[in-house]
SERO-4910 file (N, C-alpha, C, O; in steps of 0.05 Angstrom, whole numbers):
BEGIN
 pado doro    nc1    nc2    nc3   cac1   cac2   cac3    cc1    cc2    cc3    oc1    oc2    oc3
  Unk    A   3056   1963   2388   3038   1942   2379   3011   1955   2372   2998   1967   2389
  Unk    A   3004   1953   2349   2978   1954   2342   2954   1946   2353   2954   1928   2369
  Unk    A   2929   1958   2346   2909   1938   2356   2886   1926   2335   2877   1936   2314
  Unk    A   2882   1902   2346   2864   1891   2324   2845   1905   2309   2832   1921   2323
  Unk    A   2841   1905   2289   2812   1920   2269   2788   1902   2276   2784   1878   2274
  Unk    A   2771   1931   2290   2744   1915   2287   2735   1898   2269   2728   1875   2275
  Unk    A   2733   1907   2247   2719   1900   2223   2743   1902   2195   2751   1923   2184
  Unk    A   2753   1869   2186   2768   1864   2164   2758   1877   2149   2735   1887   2150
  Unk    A   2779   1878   2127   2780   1891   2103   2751   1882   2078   2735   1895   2065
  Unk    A   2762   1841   2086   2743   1832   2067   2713   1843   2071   2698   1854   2054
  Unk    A   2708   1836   2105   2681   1849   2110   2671   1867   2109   2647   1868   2111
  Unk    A   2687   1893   2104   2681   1912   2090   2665   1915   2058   2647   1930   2050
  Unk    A   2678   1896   2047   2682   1896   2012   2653   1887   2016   2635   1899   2005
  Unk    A   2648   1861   2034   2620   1846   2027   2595   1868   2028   2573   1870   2016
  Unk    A   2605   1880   2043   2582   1904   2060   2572   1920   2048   2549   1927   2046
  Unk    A   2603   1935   2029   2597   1943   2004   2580   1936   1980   2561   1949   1971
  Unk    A   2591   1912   1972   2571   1897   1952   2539   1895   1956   2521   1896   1939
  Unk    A   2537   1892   1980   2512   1886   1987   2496   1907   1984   2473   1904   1975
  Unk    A   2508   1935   1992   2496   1961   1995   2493   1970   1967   2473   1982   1960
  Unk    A   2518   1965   1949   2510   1978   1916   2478   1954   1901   2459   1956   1886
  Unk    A   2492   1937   1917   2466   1916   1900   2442   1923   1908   2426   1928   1890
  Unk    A   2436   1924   1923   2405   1920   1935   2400   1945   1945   2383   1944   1963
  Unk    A   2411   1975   1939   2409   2001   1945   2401   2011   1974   2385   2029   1975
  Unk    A   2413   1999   1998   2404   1995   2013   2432   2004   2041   2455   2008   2033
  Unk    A   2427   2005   2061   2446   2015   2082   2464   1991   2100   2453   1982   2121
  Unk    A   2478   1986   2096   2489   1967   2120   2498   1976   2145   2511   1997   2148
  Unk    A   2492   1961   2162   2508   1971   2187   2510   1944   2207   2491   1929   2210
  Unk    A   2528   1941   2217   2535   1922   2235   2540   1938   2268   2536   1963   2269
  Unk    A   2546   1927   2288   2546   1934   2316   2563   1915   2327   2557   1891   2327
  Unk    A   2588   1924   2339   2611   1917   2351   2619   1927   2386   2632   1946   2394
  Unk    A   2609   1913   2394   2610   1931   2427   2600   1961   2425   2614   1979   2434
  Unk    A   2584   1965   2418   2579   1993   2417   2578   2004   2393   2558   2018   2386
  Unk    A   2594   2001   2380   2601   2013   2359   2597   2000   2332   2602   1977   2323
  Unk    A   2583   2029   2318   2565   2024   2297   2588   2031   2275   2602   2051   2278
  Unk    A   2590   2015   2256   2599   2024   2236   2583   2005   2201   2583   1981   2195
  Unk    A   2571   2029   2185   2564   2032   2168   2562   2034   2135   2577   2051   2125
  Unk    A   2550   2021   2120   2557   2029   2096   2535   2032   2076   2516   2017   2078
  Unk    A   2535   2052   2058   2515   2062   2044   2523   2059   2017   2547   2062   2012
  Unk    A   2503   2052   1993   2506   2056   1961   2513   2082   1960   2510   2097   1980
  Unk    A   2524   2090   1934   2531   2117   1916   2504   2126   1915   2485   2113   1906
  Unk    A   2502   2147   1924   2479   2171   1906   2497   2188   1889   2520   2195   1887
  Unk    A   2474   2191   1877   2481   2215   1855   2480   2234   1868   2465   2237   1887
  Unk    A   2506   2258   1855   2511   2286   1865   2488   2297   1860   2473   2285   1844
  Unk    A   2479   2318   1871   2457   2332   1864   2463   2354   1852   2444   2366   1844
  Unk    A   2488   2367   1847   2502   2387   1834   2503   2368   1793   2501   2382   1772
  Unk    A   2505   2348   1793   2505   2340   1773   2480   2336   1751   2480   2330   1727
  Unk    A   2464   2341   1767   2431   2342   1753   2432   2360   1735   2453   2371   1729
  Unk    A   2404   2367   1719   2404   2406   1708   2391   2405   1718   2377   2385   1725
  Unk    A   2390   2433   1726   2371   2453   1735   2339   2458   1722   2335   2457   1698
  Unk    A   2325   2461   1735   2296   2451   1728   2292   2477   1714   2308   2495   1717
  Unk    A   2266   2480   1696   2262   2486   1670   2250   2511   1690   2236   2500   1707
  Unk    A   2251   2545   1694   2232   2564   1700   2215   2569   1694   2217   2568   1669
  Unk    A   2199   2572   1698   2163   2587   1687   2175   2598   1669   2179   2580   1651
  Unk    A   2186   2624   1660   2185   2638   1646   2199   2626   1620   2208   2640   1602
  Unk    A   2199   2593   1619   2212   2591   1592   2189   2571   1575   2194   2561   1552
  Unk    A   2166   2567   1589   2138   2562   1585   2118   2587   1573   2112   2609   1583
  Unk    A   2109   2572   1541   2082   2580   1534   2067   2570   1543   2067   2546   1542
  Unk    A   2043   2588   1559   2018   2586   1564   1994   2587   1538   1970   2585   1544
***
């Protein structure tokens, strides 16, 4: 026998929504236990790379 899930599926999804919308962190507290959800950031590997001095006229 299984055991119950803290936290449904749907309540998950809402938690989600909430966190892409309003860019912001969710987290709820269940006997102790914290469980969390955060918006997408951007990779930071996906940026360019910032411009060197040496490709500036002074």
């Amino acid at each position: 026998m299984t055991s119950k899930a803290i936290v449904k599926a749907a309540d998950l999804k809402r938690m989600a929504n909430i966190a892409k919308a309003n860019n912001v962190t969710v987290w709820i507290e269940i006997d102790g236990k914290r469980i969390g959800i955060s918006p997408e950031m951007p990779a930071v590997q996906a940026t360019k790379p910032l411009a060197k001095y040496e490709d500036f006229d002074l």
